[in-house]
C-alpha positions as CSV (number, residue, x, y, z in Angstrom):
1,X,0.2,16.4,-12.4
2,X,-2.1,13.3,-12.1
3,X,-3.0,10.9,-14.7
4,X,-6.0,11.4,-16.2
5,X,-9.1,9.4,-16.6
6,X,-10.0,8.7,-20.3
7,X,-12.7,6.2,-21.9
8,X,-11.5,2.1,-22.5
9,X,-13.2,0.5,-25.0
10,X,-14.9,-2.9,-23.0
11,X,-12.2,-5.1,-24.3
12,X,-9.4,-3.0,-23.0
13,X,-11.3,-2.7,-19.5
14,X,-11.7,-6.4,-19.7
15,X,-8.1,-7.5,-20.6
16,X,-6.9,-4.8,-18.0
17,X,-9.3,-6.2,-15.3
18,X,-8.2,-9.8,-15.9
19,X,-4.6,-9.0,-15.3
20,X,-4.5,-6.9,-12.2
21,X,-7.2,-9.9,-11.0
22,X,-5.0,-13.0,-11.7
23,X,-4.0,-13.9,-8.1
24,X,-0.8,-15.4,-8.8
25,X,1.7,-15.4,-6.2
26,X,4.6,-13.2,-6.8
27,X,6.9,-16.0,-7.0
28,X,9.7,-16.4,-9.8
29,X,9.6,-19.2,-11.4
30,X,12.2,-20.3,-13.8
31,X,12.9,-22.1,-17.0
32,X,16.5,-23.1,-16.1
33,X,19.0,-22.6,-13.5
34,X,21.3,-20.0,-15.1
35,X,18.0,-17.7,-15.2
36,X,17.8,-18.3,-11.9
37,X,21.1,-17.7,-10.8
38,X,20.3,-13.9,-12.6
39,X,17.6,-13.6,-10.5
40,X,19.6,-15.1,-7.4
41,X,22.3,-12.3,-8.4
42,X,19.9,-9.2,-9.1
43,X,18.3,-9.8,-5.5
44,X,21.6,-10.1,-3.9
45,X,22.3,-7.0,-5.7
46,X,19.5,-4.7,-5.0
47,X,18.8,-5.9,-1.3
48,X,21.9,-3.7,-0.5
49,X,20.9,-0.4,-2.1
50,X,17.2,-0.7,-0.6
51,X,18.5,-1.2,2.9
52,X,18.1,2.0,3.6
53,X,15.0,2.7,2.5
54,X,13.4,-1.1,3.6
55,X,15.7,-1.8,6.8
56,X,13.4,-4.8,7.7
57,X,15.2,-7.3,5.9
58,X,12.2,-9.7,5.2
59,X,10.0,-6.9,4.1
60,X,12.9,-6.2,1.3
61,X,12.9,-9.3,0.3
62,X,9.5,-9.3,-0.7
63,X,9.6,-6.2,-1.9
64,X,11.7,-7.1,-4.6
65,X,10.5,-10.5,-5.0
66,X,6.8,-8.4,-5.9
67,X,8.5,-6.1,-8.3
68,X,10.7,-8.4,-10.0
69,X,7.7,-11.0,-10.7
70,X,5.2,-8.1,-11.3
71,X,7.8,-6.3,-13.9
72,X,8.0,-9.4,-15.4
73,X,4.9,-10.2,-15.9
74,X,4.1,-7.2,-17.6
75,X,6.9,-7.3,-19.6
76,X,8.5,-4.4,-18.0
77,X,12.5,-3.5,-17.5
78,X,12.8,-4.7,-13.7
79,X,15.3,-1.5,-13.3
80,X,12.7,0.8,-14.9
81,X,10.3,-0.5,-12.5
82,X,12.4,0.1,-9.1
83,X,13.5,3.5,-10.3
84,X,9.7,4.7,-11.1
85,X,8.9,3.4,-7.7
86,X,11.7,5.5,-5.8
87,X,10.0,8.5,-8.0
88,X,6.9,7.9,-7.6
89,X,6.9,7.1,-3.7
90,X,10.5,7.1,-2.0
91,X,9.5,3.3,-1.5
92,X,6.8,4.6,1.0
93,X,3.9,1.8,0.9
94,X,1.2,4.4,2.3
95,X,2.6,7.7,0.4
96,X,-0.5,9.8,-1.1
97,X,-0.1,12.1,-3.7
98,X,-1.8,16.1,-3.4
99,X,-4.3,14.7,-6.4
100,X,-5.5,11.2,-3.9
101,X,-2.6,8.4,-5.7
102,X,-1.9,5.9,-3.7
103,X,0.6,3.5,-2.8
104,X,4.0,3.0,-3.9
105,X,3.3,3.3,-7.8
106,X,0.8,6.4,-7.1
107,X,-1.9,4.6,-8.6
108,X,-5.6,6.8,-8.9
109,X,-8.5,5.8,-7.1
110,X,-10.2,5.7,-10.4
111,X,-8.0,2.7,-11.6
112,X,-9.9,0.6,-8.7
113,X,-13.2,1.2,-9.9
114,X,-12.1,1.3,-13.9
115,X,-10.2,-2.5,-14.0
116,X,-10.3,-3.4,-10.2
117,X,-13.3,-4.2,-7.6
118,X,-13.6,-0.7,-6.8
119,X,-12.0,-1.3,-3.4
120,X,-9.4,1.5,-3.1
121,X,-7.8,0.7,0.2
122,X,-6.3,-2.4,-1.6
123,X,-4.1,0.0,-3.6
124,X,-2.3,-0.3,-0.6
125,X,-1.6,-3.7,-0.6
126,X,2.2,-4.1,-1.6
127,X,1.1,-7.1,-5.1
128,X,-2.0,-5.1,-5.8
129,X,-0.3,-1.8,-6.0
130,X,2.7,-2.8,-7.9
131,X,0.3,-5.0,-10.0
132,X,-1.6,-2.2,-10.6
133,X,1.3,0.2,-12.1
134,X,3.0,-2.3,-14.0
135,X,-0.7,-3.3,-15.9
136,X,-1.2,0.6,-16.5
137,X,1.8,1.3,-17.5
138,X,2.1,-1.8,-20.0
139,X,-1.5,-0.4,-21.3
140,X,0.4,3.1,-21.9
141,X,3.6,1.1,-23.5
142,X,0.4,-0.3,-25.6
143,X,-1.3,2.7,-26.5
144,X,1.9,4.6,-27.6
145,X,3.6,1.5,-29.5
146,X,6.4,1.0,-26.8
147,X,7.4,4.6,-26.3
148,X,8.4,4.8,-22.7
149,X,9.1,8.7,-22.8
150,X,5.5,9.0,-23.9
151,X,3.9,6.3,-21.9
152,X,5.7,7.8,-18.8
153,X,4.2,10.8,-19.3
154,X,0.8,9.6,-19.7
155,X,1.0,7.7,-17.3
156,X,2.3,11.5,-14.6
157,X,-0.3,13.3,-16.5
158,X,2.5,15.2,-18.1
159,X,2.7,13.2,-21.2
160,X,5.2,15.0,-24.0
161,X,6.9,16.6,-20.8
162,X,10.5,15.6,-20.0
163,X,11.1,16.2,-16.4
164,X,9.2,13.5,-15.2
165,X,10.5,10.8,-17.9
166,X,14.1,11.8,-17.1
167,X,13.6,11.8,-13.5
168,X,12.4,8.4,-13.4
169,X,15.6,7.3,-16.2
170,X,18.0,8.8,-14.1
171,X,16.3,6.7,-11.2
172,X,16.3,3.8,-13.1
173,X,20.5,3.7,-13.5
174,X,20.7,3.2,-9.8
175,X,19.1,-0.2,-9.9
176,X,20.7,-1.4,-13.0
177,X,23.1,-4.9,-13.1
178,X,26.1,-4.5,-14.6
């Protein structure tokens, strides 16, 4: 399954295109220190588990520095995010999908021309990528009034489907905090 291109409305292509353009750095920032102390903890956390997967220890780092400011951003479960990632790419920066997604949140080449500068190469840039899926997947969240089974689906092409919503859930309980 792939996601499927469907018609924005020019407001929703221009609030999408603003947020994937905002060239923030992903860099937490924090309103006191016991929130971040729970970031502090969450990293040292989830550096572990990843080691595997990102061995280069710097590379990790900013791996989950990216997804924890990106989630954030977009108002996203940080957990749900690193579980839909392992999913959606084993953590492989450069995976492509049979239908031409990209990256490690499988974003289409569509999305780059749709809310992007039409560059698809950048959707393998690690902030871009990430940036990418969490602002598509926020827009899903949106357009099914915060039902993450559904928007999940949409978002696979497999919308109403199970398999793929549970797969990334059962992901997901991996990179949960207790």
């Amino acid at each position: 399954a792939g996601q499927l291109e469907e018609p924005l409305a020019d407001s929703v292509r221009t609030a999408l295109s603003a947020a994937v353009a905002a060239s923030d750095p992903p860099v937490p920032d924090f309103e006191d220190t016991p929130a971040r102390m729970a970031y502090v903890r969450w990293l040292g956390a989830m550096s572990p588990r990843l080691a595997r997967r990102k061995p280069e220890f710097q590379s990790r780092v900013d791996f989950l520095q990216t997804v924890w400011y990106e989630s954030r951003r977009a108002g996203l479960d940080t957990s749900l995010v690193v579980g839909w990632i392992q999913v959606e790419s084993a953590f492989r920066k450069y995976a492509i999908s049979s239908v031409g997604a990209r990256g490690y949140m499988q974003i289409m080449p569509f999305w780059a021309r749709l809310i992007g500068d039409g560059d698809v190469g950048k959707l393998f840039h690690m902030q871009t990528n990430i940036r990418f899926g969490c602002v598509i997947l926020r827009h899903y969240l949106d357009r099914e009034n915060g039902d993450t089974f559904m928007a999940l689906g949409r978002y696979n092409g497999s919308r109403g489907k199970a398999v793929y919503p549970n797969a990334v859930w059962a992901a997901q309980k991996h990179w949960q905090v207790a």
